[in-house]
N, C-alpha and C positions, 0 to 999 in steps of 0.2 A: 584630858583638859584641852579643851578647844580656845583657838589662839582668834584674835578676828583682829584682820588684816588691813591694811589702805595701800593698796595697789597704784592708784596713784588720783591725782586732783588736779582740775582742771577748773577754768573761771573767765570770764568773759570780762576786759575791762571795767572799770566802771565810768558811767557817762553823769554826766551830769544831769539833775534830775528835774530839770527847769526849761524855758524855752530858747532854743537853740543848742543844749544838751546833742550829743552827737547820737545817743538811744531813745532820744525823747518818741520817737516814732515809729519806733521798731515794736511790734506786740509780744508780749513777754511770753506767750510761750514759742515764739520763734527763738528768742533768746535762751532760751532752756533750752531747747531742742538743740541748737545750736552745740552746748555743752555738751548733753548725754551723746552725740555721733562723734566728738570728738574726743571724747572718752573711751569710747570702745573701738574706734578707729585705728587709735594712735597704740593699742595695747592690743589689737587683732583679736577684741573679745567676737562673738555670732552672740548678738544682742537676744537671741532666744535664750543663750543660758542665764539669762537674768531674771533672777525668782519673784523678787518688786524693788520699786523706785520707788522710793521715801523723798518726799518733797517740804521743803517748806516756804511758805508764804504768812504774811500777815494782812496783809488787807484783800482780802477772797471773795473779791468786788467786782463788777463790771467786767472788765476784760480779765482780769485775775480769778474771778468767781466758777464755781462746777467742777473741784477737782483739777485746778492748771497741770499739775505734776501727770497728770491721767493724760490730758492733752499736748501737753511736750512730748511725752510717750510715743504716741498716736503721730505726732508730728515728724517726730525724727525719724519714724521709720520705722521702728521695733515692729515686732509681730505682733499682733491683735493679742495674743494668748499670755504677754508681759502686762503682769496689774500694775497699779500706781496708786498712792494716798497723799493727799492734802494734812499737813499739821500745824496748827497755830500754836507756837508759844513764845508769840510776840518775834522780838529781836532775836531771841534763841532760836529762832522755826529749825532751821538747817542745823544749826549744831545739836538738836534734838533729833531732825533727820538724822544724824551722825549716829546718836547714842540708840535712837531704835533700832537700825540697822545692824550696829555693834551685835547689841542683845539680842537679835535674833538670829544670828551668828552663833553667839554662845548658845543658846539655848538649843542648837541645835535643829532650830527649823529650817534654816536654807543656808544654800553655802554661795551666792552671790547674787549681790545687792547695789543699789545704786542709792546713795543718800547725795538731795543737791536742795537746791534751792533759789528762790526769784523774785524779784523785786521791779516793777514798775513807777516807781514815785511821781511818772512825770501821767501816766495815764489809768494809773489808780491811786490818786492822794492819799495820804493818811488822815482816818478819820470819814473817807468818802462811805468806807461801810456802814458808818454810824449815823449820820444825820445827823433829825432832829430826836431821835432815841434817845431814851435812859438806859445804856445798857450794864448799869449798878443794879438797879430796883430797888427796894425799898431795905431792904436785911444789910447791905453796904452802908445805906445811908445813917442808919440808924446806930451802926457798928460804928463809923468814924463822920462824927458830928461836923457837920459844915462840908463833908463829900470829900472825896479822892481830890487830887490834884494831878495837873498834866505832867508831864517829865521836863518840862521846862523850867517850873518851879521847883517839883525835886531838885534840880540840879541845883539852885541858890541855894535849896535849904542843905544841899549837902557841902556847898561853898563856905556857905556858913557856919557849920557844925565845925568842919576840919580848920577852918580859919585859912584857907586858899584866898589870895588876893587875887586881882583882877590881874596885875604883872605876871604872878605866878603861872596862870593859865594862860595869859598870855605866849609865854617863854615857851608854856610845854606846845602848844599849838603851832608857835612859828616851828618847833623842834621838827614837830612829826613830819611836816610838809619837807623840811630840807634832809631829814632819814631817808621819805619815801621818791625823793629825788636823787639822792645816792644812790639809791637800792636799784630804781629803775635806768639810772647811767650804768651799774654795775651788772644789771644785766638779772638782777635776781628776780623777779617777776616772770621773764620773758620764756621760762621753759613750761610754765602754770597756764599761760593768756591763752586763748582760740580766737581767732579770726571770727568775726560775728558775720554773716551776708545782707550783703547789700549797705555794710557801712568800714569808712575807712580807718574807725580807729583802731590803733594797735598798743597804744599805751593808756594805762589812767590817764582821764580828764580832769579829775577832780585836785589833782596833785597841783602845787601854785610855788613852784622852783624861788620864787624871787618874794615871798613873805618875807616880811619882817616884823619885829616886834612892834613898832612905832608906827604901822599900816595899822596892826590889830586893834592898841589902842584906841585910836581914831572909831571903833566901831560902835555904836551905840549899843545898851539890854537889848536884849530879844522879845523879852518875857515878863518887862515891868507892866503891871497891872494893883491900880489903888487899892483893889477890893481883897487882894493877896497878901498887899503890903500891910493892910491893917488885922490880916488874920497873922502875918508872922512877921513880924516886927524887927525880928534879925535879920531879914533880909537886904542888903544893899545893892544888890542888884550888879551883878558882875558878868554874866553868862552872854555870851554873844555867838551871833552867827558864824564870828572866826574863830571861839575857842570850842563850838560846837561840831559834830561829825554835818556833813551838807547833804543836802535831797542826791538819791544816787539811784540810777539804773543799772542792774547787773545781775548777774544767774552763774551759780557755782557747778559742778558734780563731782563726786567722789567713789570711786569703786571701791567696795568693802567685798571681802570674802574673810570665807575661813583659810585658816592658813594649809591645809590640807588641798583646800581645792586650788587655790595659787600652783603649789607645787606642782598638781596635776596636771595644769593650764603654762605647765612652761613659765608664770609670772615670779618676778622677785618686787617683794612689796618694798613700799618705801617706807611703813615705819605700821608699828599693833597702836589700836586702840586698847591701851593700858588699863586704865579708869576712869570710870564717869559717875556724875553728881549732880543732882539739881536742890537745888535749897530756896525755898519761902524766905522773906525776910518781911520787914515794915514797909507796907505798900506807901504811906505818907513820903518817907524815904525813898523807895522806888528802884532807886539804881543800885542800892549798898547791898543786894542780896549776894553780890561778886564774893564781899568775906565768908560768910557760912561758907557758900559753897566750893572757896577756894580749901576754908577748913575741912569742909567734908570729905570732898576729892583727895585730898594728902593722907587725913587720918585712912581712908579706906585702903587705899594704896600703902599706907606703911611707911610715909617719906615723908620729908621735913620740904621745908622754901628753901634750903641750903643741896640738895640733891636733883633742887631744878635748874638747867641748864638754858632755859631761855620759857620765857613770858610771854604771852599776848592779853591784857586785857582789853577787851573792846572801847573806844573813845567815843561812845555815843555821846558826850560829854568831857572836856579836859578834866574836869573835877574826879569825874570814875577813876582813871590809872593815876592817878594824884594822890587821893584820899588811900585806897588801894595799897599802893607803893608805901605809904607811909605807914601803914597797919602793920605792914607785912617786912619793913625794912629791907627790899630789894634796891641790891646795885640798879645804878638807873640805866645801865647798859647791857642789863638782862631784858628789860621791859619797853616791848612793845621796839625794837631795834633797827624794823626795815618800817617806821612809821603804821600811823594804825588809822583809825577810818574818820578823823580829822583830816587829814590827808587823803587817803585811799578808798575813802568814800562807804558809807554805810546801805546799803540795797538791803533793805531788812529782812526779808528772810535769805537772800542768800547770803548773809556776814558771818554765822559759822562756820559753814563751809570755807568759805574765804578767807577767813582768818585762821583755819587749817592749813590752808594751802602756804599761807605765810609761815606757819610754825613749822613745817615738816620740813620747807628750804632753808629755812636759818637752822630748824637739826643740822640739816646735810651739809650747808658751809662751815658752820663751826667744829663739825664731826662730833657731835653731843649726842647725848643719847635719849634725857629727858625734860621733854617741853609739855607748859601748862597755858592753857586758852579758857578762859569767864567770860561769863558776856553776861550784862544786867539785861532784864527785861521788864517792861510795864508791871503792874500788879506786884512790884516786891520781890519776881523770883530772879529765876542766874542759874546758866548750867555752868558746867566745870570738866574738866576733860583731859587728862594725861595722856599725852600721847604718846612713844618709845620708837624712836629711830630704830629701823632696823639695816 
């Protein structure tokens, strides 16, 4: 039985994803590249033993388009003879990076891997891929009457299902930002970050130390549109730019082996990938595919929510880890505990990764052994991820 390993994670601040953003003008796969040399650097891997780089990205556009993860490759130095692949699955790209990787690990076809991921928001928009396209056709259309919805409005209509106030998201918003300000005065971030070239930051940008509730407040919908409000009529319109995750620039990686070739390599991993899970759910809904496939990851695994030792569910939304938490009745000091990407900034496809890299250091401080990471993604799906301290 073959074990598959995460030797260790590494992640590139996150910058803000706007103008003046301290990565606004850095090209993202500089920003990868950046990653992958300092992943193999810091672990004295000869980047030749690296079988492929599993990437993810979601918007695979303009400066992100032809394969980026191929192109970071090529960047950072590797040797021509190291492949690489591009994978979309939205929000999840990297934490699917992750689970490919894992699985071809078990299966047995390579014994070391690089799963990472990248994000440009400030010089490939979301949405830049799509234009003026339909990229439903006409079999969606027809499927759910009056067309998909953006995730802006998911997010009301899941405000509104669970009966989340505006205060409620609120509170959990002001929360994450003053976690992810402890976490980074505590120093928990600081052994994960790489130094980016040719820019000075060294910590989250995205992080805002001195939120408060009564700021948040103060911020108008994001997402109120009349033509929405008359298709769903629960909606009151509560989701804002402050209780939402912000535009982020930022690129993760992660070295997976098998646990066999660790050994051989001298390496002591930092924690197995245990189990993994991806679950469909109501794309109307959107973000709520997080419960299947938190269900599914446990049942498969053989473990209850009471045998998990700490949480990450992704806050593309305060609504997500809200509704979520409440399904699921987790202590609120298991979830989401060094701030999550309200705070710490969402760079979409590298937020799996990223959000591994959080999970594995809160293993390591609490001396726990097992942590669970969800991420929702557009279209209704959500991967799921047990990870095991080692």
């Amino acid at each position: 039985m073959r074990d598959a390993v995460i030797v260790d994670v590494v992640r590139t601040p996150s910058g803000k994803g706007k103008p003046g953003g301290a990565l606004t003008q850095l090209h993202p796969v500089d920003l990868l590249a950046a990653t992958l040399r300092e992943l193999l650097a810091r672990n004295e891997i000869d980047p030749a033993l690296v079988e492929d780089v599993i990437g993810g990205c979601v918007t695979q556009a303009g400066v992100q388009a032809a394969n980026i993860t191929r192109s970071a490759v090529l960047a950072a130095g590797f040797p021509v003879s190291v492949p690489a692949t591009t994978v979309d699955r939205q929000c999840g790209s990297s934490q699917q990076a992750l689970h490919f990787a894992a699985h071809t690990v078990l299966a047995g076809a390579a014994d070391v891997l690089i799963a990472c991921g990248v994000e440009s928001m400030s010089l490939a928009p979301l949405w830049s891929n799509v234009g003026d396209a339909d990229p439903s056709g006409t079999g969606v259309a027809d499927r759910f009457p009056g067309g998909l919805i953006q995730q802006g409005t998911a997010a009301e209509l899941v405000a509104a299902r669970w009966k989340l106030s505006r205060e409620e998201l609120d509170q959990y918003a002001c929360a994450s930002h003053q976690r992810a300000a402890a976490a980074t005065a505590d120093g928990v971030f600081a052994a994960d970050l790489v130094a980016v070239p040719d820019c000075p930051l060294t910590q989250d940008e995205t992080i805002r130390p001195g939120t408060t509730v009564e700021q948040l407040s103060r911020l108008k919908p994001s997402f109120a549109d009349e033509r929405m409000a008359q298709r769903f009529p629960e909606i009151d319109w509560r989701v804002t730019a402050g209780n939402s995750s912000p535009l982020t620039d930022g690129a993760s990686a992660a070295l997976v082996m098998s646990a066999d070739a660790a050994a051989r390599l001298g390496l002591r991993p930092r924690a197995r990938v245990h189990t993994t899970a991806v679950a469909g759910d109501d794309p109307m809904l959107m973000l709520m595919g997080v419960l299947p496939a938190t269900q599914k990851v446990l049942g498969r695994a053989g473990l209850n929510v009471r045998d998990i030792d700490a949480f990450e569910v992704n806050e593309a939304f305060a609504c997500v880890p809200l509704a979520w938490r409440r399904e699921f009745e987790v202590p609120e000091d298991k979830l989401n505990r060094h701030g999550g990407a309200i705070a710490l900034g969402h760079p979409l496809g590298a937020s799996g990764v990223r959000i591994a890299s959080t999970l594995i250091e809160t293993l390591e401080r609490l001396d726990a052994r097992f942590g669970l990471q969800t991420m929702c993604e557009a279209g209704g799906m959500a991967n799921a991820t047990i990870i095991e301290r080692l």
